[in-house]
Backbone bond lengths (Angstrom), bond angles and torsions (degrees), N, CA, C in turn:
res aa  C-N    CA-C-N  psi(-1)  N-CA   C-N-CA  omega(-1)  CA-C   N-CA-C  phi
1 X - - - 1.446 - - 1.533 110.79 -
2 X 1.353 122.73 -37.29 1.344 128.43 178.51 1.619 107.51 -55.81
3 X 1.542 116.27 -59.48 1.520 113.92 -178.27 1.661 108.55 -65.17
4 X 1.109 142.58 -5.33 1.355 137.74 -168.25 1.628 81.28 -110.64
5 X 1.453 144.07 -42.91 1.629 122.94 161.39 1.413 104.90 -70.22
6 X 0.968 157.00 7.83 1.985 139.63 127.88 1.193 114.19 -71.32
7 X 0.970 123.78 -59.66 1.436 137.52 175.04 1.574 99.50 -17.70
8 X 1.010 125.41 -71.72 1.521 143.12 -131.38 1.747 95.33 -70.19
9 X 1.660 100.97 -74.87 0.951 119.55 174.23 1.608 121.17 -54.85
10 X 0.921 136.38 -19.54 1.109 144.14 177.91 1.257 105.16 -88.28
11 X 1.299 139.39 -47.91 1.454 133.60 159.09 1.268 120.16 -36.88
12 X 1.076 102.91 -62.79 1.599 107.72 157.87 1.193 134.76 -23.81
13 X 1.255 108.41 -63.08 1.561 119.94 -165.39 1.300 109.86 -69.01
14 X 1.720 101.57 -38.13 1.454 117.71 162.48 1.626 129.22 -42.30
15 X 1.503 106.89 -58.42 1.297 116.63 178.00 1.088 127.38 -70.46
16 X 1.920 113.22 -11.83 1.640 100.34 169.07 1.437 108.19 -110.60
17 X 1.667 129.30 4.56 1.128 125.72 166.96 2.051 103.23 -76.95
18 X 1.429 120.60 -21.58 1.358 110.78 169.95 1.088 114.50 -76.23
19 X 1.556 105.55 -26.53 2.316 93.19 -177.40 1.152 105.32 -77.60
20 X 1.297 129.69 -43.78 1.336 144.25 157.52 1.788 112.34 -16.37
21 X 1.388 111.81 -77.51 1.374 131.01 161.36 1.173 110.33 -36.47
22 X 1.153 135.46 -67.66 1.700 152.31 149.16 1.545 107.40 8.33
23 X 1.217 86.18 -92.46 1.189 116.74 173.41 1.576 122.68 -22.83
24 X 1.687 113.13 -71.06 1.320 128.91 -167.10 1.719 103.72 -61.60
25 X 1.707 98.87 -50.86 1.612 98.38 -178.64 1.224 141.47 -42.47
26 X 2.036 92.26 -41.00 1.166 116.19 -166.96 1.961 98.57 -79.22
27 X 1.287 136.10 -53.84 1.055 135.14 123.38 1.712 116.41 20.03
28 X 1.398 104.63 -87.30 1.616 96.91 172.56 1.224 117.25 -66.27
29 X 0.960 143.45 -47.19 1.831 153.76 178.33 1.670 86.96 -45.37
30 X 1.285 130.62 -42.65 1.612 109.67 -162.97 1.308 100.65 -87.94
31 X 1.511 130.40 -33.10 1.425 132.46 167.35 1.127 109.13 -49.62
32 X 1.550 137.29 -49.15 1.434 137.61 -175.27 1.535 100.22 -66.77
33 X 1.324 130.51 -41.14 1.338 120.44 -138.86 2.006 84.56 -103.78
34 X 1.047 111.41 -9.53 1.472 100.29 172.57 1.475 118.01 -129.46
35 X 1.196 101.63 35.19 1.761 134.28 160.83 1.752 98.62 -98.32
36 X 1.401 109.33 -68.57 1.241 114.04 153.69 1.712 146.22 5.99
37 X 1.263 73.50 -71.10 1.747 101.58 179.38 1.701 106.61 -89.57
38 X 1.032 108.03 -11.24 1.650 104.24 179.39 1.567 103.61 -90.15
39 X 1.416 105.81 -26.04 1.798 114.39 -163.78 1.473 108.49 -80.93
40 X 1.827 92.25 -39.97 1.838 99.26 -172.74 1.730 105.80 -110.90
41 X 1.167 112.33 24.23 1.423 105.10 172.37 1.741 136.54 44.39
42 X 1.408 119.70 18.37 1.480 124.82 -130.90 2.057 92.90 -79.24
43 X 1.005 117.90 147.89 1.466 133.23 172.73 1.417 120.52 -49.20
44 X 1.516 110.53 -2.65 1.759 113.24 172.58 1.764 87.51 -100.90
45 X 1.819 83.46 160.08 1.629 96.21 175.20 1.137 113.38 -95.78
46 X 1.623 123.68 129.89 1.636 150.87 161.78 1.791 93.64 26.39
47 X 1.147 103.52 -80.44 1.442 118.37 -131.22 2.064 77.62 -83.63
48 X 1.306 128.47 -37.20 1.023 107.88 -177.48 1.673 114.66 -70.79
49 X 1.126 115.64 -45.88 1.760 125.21 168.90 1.764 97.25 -33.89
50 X 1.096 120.12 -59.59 1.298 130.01 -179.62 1.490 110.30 -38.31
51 X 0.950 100.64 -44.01 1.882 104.68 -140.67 1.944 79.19 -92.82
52 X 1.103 133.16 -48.73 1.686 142.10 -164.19 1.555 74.06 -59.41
53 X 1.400 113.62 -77.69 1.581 93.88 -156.57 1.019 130.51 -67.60
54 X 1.628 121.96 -11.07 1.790 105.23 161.47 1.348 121.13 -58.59
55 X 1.778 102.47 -44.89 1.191 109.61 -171.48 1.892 107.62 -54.03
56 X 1.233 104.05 -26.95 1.802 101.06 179.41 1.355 97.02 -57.67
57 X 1.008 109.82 -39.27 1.929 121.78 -136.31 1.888 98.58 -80.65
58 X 1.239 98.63 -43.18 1.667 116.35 -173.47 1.554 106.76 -49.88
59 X 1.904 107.46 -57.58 1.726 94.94 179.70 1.648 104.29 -63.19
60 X 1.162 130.37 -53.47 1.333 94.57 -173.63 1.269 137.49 -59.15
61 X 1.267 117.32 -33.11 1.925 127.88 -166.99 1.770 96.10 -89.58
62 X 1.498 136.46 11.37 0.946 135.98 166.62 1.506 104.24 -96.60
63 X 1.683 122.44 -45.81 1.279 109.61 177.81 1.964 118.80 -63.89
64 X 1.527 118.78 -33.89 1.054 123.21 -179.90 1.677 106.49 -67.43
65 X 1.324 117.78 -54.29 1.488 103.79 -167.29 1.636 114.32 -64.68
66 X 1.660 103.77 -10.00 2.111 86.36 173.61 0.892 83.17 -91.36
67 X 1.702 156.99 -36.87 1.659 118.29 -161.07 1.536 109.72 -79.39
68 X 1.302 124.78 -18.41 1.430 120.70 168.21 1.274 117.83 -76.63
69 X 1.512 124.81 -49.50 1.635 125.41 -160.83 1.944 89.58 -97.55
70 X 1.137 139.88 2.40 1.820 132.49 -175.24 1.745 97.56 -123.77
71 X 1.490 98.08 -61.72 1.392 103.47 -149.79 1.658 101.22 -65.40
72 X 1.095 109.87 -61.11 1.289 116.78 -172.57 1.694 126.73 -72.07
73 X 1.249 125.13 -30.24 1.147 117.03 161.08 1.699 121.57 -75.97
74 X 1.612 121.34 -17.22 1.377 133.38 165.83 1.604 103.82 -55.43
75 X 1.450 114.43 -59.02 1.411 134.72 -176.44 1.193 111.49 -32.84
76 X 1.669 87.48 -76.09 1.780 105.81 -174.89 1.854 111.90 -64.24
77 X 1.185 131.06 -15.75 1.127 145.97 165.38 1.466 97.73 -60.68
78 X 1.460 117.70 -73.03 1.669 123.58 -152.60 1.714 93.72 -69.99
79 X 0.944 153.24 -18.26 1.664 156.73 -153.65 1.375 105.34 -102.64
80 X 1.516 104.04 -46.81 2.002 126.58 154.98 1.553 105.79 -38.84
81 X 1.540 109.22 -71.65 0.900 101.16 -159.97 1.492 117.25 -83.17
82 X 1.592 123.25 -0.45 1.515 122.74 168.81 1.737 115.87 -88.57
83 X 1.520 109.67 -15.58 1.452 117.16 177.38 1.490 85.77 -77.45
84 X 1.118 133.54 -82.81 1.992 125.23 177.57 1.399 109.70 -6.90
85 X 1.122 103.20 -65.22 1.852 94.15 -156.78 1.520 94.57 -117.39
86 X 1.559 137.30 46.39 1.208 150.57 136.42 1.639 106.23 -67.95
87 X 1.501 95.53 -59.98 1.811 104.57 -155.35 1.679 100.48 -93.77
């Protein structure tokens, strides 16, 4: 019962520090990518140039933010909590 009260909250905290994260990146990626388009002029329109490269941008920065904001603080949590009640 104790790990299902961490559990909970900790998911949590997790899941809005990734939309959060989400959010900001995706944010800069559209500033870069329509800085971009002003510098190199390319023959698609603004908002479509835009939209291709998030969509590039999304599979990757979706696989990195669960192994940073899930995988790794779960990890380093569960290793915590087996060095505790190891010794």
């Amino acid at each position: 019962m104790a790990l299902l009260k961490l559990t909970i909250p900790v998911l949590a905290g997790l899941t809005v520090i990734y939309w959060c994260l989400t959010m900001w990146f995706r944010a800069g990626e559209r500033q870069r990518l329509e800085a971009r388009w002003e510098r190199d002029r390319p023959p698609l329109p603004q908002h479509t140039y835009v939209r291709n490269g998030i969509r590039d941008y999304d599979a990757g920065l979706r696989r990195r933010l669960v192994l940073g904001v899930y995988v790794v603080p779960i990890a380093c949590l569960a290793v915590l909590i087996y060095a505790i009640n190891a010794t």
